[in-house]
LODOMAR-43118 format. One record per residue (C-alpha): y, z, x; residue number from 1. Coordinates in steps of 0.02 Angstrom, whole numbers, plus 32768, in hexadecimal, padded with zeros to 4 digits. Layout:
<atoms>
ATOM    yy    zz    xx  seq
ATOM     Y     Z     X  NUM
...
</atoms>
This chain:
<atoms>
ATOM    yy    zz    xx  seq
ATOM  D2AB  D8DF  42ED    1
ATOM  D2F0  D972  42AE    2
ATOM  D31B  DA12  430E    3
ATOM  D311  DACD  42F9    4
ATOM  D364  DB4C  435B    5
ATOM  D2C2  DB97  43A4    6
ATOM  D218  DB6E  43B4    7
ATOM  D1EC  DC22  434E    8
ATOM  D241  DBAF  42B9    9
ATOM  D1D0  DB2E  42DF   10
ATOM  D12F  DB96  42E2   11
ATOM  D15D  DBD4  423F   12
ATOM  D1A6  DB35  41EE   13
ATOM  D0DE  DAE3  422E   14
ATOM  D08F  DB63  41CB   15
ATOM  D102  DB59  4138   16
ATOM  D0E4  DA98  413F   17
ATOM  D01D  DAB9  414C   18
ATOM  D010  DB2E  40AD   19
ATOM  D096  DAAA  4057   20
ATOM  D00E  DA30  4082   21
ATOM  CF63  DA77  4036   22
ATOM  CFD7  DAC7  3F9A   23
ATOM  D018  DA07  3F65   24
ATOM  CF4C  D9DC  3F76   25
ATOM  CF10  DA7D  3F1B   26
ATOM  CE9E  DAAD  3FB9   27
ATOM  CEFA  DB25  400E   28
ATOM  CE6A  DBBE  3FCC   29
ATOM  CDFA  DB55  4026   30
ATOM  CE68  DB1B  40BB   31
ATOM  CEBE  DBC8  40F2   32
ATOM  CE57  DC0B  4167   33
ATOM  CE64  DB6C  41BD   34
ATOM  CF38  DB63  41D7   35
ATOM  CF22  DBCE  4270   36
ATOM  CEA8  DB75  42D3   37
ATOM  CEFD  DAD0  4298   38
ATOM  CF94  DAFF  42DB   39
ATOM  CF64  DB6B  4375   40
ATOM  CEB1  DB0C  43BB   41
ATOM  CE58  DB5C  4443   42
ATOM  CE89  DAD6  44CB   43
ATOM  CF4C  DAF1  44A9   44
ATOM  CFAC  DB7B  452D   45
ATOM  CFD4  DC24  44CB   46
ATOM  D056  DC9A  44DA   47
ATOM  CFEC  DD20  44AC   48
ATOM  CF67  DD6E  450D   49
ATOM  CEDD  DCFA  44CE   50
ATOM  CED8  DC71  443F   51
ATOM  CE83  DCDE  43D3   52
ATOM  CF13  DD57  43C8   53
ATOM  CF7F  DCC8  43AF   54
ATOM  CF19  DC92  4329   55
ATOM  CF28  DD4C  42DB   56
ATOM  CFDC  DD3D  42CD   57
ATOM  CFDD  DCA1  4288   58
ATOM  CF6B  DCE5  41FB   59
ATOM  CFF9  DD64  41DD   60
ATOM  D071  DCDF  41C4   61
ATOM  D00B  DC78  4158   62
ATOM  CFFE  DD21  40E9   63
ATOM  D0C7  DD27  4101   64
ATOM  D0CF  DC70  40D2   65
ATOM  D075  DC70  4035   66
ATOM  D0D0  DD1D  3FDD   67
ATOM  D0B5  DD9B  4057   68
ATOM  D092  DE5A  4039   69
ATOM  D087  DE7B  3F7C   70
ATOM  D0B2  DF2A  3F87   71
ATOM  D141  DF1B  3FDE   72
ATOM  D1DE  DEEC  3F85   73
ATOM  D240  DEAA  4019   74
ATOM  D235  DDE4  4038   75
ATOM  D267  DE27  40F3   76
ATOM  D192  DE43  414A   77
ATOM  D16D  DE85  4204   78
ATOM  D0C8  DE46  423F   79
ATOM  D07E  DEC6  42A0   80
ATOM  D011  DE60  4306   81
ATOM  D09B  DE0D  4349   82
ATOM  D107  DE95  437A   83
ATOM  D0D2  DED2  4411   84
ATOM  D119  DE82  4495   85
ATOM  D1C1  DEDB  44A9   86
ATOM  D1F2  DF71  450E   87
ATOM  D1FC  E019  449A   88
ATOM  D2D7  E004  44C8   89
ATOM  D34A  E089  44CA   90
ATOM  D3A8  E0DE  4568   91
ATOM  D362  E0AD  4610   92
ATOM  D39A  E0DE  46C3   93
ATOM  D396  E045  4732   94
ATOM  D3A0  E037  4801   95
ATOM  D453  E02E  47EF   96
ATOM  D447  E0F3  47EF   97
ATOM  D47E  E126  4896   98
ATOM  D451  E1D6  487C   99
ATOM  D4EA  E21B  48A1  100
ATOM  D53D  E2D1  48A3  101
ATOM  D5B4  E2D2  481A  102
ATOM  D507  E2B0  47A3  103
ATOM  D578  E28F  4718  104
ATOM  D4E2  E237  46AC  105
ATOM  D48F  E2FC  46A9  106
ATOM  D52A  E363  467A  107
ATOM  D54B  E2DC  45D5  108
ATOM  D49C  E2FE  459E  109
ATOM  D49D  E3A2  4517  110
ATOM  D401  E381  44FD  111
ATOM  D3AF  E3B5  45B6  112
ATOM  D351  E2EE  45BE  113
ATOM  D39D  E2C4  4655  114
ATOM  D352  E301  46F5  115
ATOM  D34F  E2D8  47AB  116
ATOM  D2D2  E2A6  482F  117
ATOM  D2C2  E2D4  48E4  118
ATOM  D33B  E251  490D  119
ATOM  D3A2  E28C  488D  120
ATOM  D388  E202  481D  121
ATOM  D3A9  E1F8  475E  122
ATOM  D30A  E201  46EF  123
ATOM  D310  E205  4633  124
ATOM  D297  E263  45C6  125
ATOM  D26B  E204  4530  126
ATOM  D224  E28D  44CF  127
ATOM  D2CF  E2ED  44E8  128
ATOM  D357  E255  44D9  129
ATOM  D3B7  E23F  4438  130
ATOM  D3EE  E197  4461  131
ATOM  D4B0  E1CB  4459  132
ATOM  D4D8  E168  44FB  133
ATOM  D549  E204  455B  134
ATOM  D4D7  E1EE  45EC  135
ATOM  D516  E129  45F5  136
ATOM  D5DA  E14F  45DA  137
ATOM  D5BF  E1CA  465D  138
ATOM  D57E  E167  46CE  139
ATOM  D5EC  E128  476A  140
ATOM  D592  E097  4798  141
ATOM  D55B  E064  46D1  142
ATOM  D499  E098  4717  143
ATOM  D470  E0B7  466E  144
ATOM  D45B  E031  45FF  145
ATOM  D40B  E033  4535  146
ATOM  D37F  DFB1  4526  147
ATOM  D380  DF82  4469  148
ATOM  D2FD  DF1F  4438  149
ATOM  D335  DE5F  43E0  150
ATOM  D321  DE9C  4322  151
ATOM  D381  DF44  4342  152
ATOM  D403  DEFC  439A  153
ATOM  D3FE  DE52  430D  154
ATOM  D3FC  DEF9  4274  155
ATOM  D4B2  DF33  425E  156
ATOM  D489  DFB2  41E1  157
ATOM  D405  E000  424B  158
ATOM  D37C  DFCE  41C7  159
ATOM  D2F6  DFB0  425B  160
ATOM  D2B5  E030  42BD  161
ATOM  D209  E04B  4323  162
ATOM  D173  E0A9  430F  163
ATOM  D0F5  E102  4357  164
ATOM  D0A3  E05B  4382  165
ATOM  D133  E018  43D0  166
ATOM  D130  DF93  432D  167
ATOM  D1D1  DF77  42E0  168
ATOM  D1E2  DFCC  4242  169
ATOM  D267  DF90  419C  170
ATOM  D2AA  E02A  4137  171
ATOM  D2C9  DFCF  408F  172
ATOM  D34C  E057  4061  173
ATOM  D3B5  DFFB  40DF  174
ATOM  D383  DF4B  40F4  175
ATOM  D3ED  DEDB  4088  176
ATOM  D36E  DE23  40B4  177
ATOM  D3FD  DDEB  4121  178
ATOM  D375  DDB2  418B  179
ATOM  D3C9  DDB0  4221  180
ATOM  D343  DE11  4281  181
ATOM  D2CC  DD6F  423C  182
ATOM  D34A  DCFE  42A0  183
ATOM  D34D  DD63  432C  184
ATOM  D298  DDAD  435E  185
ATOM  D270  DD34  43F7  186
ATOM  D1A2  DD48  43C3  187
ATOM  D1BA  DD25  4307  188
ATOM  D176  DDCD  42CD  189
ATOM  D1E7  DDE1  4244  190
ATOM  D1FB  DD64  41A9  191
ATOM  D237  DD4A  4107  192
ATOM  D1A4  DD1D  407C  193
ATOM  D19D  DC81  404C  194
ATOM  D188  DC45  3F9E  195
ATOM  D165  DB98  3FBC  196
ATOM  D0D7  DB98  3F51  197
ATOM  D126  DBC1  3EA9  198
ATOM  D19C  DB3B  3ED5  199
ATOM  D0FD  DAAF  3EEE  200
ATOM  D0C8  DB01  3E4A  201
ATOM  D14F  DB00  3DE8  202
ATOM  D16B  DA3A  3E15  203
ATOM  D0B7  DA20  3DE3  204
ATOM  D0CF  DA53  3D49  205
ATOM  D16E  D9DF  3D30  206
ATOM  D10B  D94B  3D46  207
ATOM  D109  D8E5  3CB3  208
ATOM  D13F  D965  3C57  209
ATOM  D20F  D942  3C15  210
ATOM  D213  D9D8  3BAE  211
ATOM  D204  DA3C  3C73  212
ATOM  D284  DA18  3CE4  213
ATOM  D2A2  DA48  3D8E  214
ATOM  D344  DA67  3DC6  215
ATOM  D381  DA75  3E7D  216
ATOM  D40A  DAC0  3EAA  217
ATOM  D43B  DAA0  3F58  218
ATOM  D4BA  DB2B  3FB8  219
ATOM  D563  DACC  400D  220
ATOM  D527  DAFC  40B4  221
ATOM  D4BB  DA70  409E  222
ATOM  D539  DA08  40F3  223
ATOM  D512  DA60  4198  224
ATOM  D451  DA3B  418F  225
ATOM  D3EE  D9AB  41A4  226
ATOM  D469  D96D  4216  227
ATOM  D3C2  D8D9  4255  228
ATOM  D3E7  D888  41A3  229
ATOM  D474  D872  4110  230
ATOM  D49F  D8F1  40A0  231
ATOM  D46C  D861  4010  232
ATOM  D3C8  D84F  4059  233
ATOM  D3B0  D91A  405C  234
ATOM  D3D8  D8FA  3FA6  235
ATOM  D362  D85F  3F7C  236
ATOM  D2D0  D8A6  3FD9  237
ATOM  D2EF  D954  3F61  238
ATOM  D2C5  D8E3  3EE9  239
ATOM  D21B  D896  3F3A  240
ATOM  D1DD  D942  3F3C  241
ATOM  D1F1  D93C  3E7F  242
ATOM  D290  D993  3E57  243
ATOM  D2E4  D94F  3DA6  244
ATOM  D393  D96E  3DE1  245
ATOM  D3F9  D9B2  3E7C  246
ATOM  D49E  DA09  3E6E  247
ATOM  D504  DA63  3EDB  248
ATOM  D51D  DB27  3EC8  249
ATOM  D5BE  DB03  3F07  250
ATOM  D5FB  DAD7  3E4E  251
ATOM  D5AE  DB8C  3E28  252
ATOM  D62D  DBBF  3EB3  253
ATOM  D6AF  DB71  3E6C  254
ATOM  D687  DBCE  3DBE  255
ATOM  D683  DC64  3E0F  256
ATOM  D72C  DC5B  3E67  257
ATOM  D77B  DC2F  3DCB  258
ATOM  D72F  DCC4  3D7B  259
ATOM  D72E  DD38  3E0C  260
ATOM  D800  DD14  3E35  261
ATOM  D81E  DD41  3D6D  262
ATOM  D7BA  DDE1  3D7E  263
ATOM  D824  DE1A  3E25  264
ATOM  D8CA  DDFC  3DC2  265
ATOM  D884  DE5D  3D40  266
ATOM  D856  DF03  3DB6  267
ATOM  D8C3  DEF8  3E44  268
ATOM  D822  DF01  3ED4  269
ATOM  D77E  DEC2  3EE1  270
ATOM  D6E4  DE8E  3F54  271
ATOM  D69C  DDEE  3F44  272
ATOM  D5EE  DDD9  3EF5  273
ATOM  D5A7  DD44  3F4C  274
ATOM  D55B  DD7E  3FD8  275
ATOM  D4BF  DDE4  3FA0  276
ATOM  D49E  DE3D  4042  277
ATOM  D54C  DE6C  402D  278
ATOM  D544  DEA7  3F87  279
ATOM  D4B6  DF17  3FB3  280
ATOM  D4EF  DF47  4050  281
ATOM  D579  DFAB  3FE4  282
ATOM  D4FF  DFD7  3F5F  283
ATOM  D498  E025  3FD3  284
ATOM  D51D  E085  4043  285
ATOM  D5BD  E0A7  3FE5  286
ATOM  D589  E0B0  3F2E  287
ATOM  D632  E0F9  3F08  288
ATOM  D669  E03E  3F2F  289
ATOM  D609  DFF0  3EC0  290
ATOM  D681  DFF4  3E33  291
ATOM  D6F5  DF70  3EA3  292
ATOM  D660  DEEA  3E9F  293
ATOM  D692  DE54  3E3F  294
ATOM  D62A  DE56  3DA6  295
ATOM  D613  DDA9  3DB5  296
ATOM  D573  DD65  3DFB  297
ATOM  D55C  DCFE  3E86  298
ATOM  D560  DC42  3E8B  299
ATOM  D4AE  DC29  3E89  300
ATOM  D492  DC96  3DE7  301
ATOM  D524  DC52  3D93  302
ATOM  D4F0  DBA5  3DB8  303
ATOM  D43F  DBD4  3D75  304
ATOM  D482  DC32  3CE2  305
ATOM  D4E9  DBA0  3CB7  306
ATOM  D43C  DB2D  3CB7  307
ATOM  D3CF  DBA0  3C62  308
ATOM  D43D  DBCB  3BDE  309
ATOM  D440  DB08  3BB7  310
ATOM  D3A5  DAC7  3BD7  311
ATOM  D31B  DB7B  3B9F  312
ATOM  D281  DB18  3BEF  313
ATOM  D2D7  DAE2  3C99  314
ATOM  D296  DB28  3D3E  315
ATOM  D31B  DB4B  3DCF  316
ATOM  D2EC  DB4B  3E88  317
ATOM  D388  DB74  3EEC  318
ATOM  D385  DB40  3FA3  319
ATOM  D3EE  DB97  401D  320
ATOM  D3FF  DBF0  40ED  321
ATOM  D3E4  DC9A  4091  322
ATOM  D34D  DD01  4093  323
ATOM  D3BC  DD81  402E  324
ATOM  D3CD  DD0D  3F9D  325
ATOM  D2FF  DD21  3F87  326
ATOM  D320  DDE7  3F66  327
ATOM  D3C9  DDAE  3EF5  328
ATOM  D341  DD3A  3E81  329
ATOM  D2B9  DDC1  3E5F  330
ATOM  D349  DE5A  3E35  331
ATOM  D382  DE74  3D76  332
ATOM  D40E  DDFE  3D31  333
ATOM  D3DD  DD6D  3DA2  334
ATOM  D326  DD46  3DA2  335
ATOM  D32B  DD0B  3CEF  336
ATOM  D399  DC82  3D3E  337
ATOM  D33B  DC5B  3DE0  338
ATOM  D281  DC29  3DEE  339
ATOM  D273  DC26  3E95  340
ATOM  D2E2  DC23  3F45  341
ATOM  D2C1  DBBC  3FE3  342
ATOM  D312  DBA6  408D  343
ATOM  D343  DB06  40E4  344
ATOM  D2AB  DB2C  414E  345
ATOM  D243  DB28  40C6  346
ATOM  D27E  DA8A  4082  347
ATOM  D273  DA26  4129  348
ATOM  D1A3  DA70  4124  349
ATOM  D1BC  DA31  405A  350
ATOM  D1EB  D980  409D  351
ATOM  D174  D990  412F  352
ATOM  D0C7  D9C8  40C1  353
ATOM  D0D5  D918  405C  354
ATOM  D10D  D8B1  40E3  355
ATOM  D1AF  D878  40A2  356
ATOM  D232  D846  4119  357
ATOM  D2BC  D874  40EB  358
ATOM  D326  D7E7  4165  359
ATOM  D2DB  D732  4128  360
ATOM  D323  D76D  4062  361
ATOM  D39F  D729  4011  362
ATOM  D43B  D79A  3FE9  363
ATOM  D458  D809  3F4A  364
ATOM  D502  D83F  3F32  365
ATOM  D51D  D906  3F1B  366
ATOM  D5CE  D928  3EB2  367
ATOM  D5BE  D9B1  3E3C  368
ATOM  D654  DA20  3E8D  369
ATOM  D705  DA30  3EE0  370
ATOM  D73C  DA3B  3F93  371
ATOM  D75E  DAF8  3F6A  372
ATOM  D6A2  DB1E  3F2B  373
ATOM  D65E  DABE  3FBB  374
ATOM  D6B1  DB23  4047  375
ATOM  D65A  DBD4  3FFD  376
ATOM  D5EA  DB90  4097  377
ATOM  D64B  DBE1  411D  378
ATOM  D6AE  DC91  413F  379
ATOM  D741  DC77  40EC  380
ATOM  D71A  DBFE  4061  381
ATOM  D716  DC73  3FCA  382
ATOM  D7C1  DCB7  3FE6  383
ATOM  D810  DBFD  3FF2  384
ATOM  D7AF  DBDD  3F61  385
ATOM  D7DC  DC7F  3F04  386
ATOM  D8A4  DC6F  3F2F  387
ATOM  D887  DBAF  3EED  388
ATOM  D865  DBF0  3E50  389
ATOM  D8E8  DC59  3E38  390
ATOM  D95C  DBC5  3E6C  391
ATOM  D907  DB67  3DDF  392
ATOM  D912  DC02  3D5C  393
ATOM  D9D9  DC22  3D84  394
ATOM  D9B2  DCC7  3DC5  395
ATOM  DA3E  DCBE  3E4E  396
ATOM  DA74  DD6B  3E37  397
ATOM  D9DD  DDB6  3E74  398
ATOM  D9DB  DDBF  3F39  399
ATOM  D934  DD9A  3F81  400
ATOM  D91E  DE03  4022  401
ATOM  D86B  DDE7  404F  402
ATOM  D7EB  DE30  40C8  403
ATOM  D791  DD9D  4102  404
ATOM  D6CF  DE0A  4142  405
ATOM  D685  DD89  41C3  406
ATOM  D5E5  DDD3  41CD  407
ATOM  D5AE  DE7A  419A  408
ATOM  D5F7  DEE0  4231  409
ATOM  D6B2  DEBF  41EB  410
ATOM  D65D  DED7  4133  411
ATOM  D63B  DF87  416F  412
ATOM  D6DB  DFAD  41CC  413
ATOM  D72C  DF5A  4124  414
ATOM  D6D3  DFD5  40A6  415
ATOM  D6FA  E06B  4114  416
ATOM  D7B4  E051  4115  417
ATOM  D7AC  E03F  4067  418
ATOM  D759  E0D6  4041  419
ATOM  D7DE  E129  40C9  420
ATOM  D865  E0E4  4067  421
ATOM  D8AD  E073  40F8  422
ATOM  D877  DFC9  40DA  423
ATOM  D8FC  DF41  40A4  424
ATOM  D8B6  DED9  4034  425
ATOM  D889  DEC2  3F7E  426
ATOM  D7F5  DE57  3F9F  427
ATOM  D764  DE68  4022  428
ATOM  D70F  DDC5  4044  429
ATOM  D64C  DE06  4078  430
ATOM  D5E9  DD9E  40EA  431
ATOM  D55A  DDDE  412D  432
ATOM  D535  DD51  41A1  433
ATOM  D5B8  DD21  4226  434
ATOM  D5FA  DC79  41F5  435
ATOM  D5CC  DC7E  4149  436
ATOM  D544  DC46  40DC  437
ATOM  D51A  DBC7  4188  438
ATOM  D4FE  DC4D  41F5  439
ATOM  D467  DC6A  4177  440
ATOM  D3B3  DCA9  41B4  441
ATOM  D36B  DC1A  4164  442
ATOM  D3C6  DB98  41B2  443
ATOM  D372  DB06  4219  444
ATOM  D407  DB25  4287  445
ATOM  D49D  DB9D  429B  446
ATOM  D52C  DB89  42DB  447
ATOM  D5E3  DBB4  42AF  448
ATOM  D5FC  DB11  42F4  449
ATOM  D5DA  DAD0  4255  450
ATOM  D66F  DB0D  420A  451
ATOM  D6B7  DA64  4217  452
ATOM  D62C  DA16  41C5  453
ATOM  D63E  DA79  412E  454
ATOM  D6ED  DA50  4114  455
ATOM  D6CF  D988  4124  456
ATOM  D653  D9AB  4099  457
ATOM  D6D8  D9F3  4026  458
ATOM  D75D  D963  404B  459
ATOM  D6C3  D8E6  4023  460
ATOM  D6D6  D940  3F5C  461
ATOM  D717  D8D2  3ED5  462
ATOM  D75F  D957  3E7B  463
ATOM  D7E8  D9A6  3EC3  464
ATOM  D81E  DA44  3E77  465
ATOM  D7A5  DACE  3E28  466
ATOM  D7D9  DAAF  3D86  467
ATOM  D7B0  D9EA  3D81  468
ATOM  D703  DA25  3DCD  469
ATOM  D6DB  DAA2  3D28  470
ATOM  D735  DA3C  3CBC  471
ATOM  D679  D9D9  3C9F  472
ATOM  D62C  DA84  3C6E  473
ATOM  D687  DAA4  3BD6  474
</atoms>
């Protein structure tokens, strides 16, 4: 019925769905030991080298499923036991070397690992190599070639290296829970926790009770999902599960670019604060940059401050493609706002775990925000959004020359011009996922593609400008 981009996605959405399943029926103490077996019986082919191992892993992502590693503060997890299966990478010589005279590959080397066989062919110590890839640019016939394994070459900030067990390894200094090297390890050895559980308890504890509602606030690149069923069934079937009330984050995005365009007037540059990987991307490489990050929060906190502050006993699950939101919601300043974070693939396993099909309900409409807040979804959207405001404020002297970051390579080439003093622009749109918000790790599919769909979502919003949208907040 539905479809995800890989079948790793659908391994882990089954397991997600599982512990969703025995949570709702308050057996899963008695039931998880069983999730592995249920999902990977003896009779059924295994990648792995025997069902048991299989089974092993699967226990790994149960743990992953149902909070993960306690001691360790990133939401971002490497399962050992299923990292094994790729080669150890780096510079390789291949039978392309013709082992030629001018032996080019050997004088690049300053580090003596190049050598040469009786045939005069290129062979590369390992122990010696400093991965700086001379040997390959000095190669004539491009003999050398650098094997990187999926979640290096996925990890633009170099977060994810390997040890001495050939197991990927995260260096929280660096990561910023992009999650990109979740998306991209072919063997699903690396995922984001899941917190699924304090979402099946939180709803619990609404039941019957008024005085404890649970909000959901839904991210705009919600238009790109589901694409099997309706957007207004996605919304009704939120509501099965037990959910008091949907909105869309996208009027938090259309608070914040009201806010955020009055604060760039007011100091002449900034960086955009919506993106956490973004944000902490610069927190955690160019400090001195920090004072350019727009003080206001991102859409989701906003939106959840904005709840909170008018309804003390409410509970707020916001559902999103970002595994970096789930690091945003436990940090300082936003987890008094934000109970919990899920992904879309956690929501589809939400749906799945109490049966509900989501295609024979009736429609709910979902109009809380303006074509402006709506299109935060893609690359792009926050500076419309941002130069929409300032339309709408009368600030036509100020001359918006943005620096629209489509994914966190141009965030870093962005930053470093700034710091260098050569970048035109007086505001730096960070994405760290190319397309946007539905490029996101947590996506049940991605696609830049689906930068059309986000658009038809916005034109489909009553309100038109971003003023009419906040106008119902005051």
């Amino acid at each position: 019925m539905y479809k995800f981009d890989t079948k790793v996605q659908h391994l882990k959405y089954k397991v997600l769905r599982e512990v969703a399943r025995y949570a709702w029926e308050d057996t899963l103490l008695e039931n998880v030991m069983d999730i592995p077996a249920k999902i990977a019986p003896g009779k059924v082919p295994t990648m792995r080298c025997c069902v048991y191992k299989e089974r092993a892993i699967l226990a790994d992502r149960v743990r992953i499923a149902v909070g993960g590693n306690k001691d360790n503060p990133n939401v971002i997890e490497v399962i050992e036991t299923a990292c094994d299966e790729c080669p150890m990478g780096g510079y390789e010589v291949t039978n392309a070397c013709r082992g030629c005279l001018a032996h080019r590959c050997v004088d690049a080397c300053k580090f003596g690992a190049l050598s040469l066989d009786k045939n005069h062919v290129a062979h590369i110590d390992k122990t010696l190599c400093k991965e700086c890839g001379a040997c390959a640019k000095g190669c004539p016939y491009s003999a050398i070639i650098s094997l990187k394994r999926p979640c290096q070459n996925a990890c633009k900030i170099k977060a994810i290296s390997m040890n001495d067990e050939r197991v990927a390894t995260i260096d929280n200094d660096k990561c910023i829970s992009c999650g990109a090297c979740v998306y991209q390890c072919p063997f699903g050895a690396i995922m984001d926790k899941s917190y699924l559980l304090d979402v099946i308890d939180i709803i619990k504890k609404s039941n019957g009770n008024e005085n404890y509602k649970v909000y959901a606030i839904v991210a705009p690149s919600i238009s790109s999902q589901f694409s099997y069923a309706r957007l207004g069934q996605v919304i009704t079937g939120l509501k099965e599960l037990g959910f008091h009330t949907v909105i869309e984050v996208a009027l938090g995005a259309d608070m914040v670019a009201d806010a955020e365009s009055r604060e760039l007037v007011e100091k002449g540059f900034l960086t955009s604060s919506c993106c956490p990987a973004f944000v902490s991307f610069i927190k955690k490489n160019h400090p001195d940059l920090v004072q350019y990050i727009s003080h206001n929060l991102s859409p989701m906190a906003t939106l959840g401050k904005y709840l909170k502050e008018h309804d003390e006993n409410c509970r707020v699950v916001f559902i999103g493609p970002c595994t970096a939101k789930k690091a945003e919601a436990q940090k300082e300043g936003v987890k008094e706002y934000i109970d919990v974070v899920m992904t879309f693939e956690e929501l589809q396993a939400l749906f799945d775990s109490r049966d509900i099909d989501i295609t024979t309900l009736d429609d709910t409409a979902l109009d809380n925000a303006s074509f402006f807040g709506r299109i935060f979804a893609r690359s792009g959207g926050l500076t419309d959004a941002v130069n929409q405001a300032m339309k709408e404020h009368g600030d036509t002297d100020f001359d918006l020359k943005p620096c629209v970051c489509d994914g966190i390579e141009e965030c870093v080439i962005a930053l470093l011009k700034k710091k260098k003093g050569v970048l035109d622009a007086n505001f730096i749109e960070g994405m760290a996922c190319v397309g946007g918000c539905i490029g996101g790790a947590g996506c049940l599919t991605h696609g830049i593609k689906d930068k059309a769909e986000v658009d038809k979502y916005g034109k489909q919003a009553l309100e038109k400008t971003i003023g009419d949208a906040i106008s119902v907040l005051r």
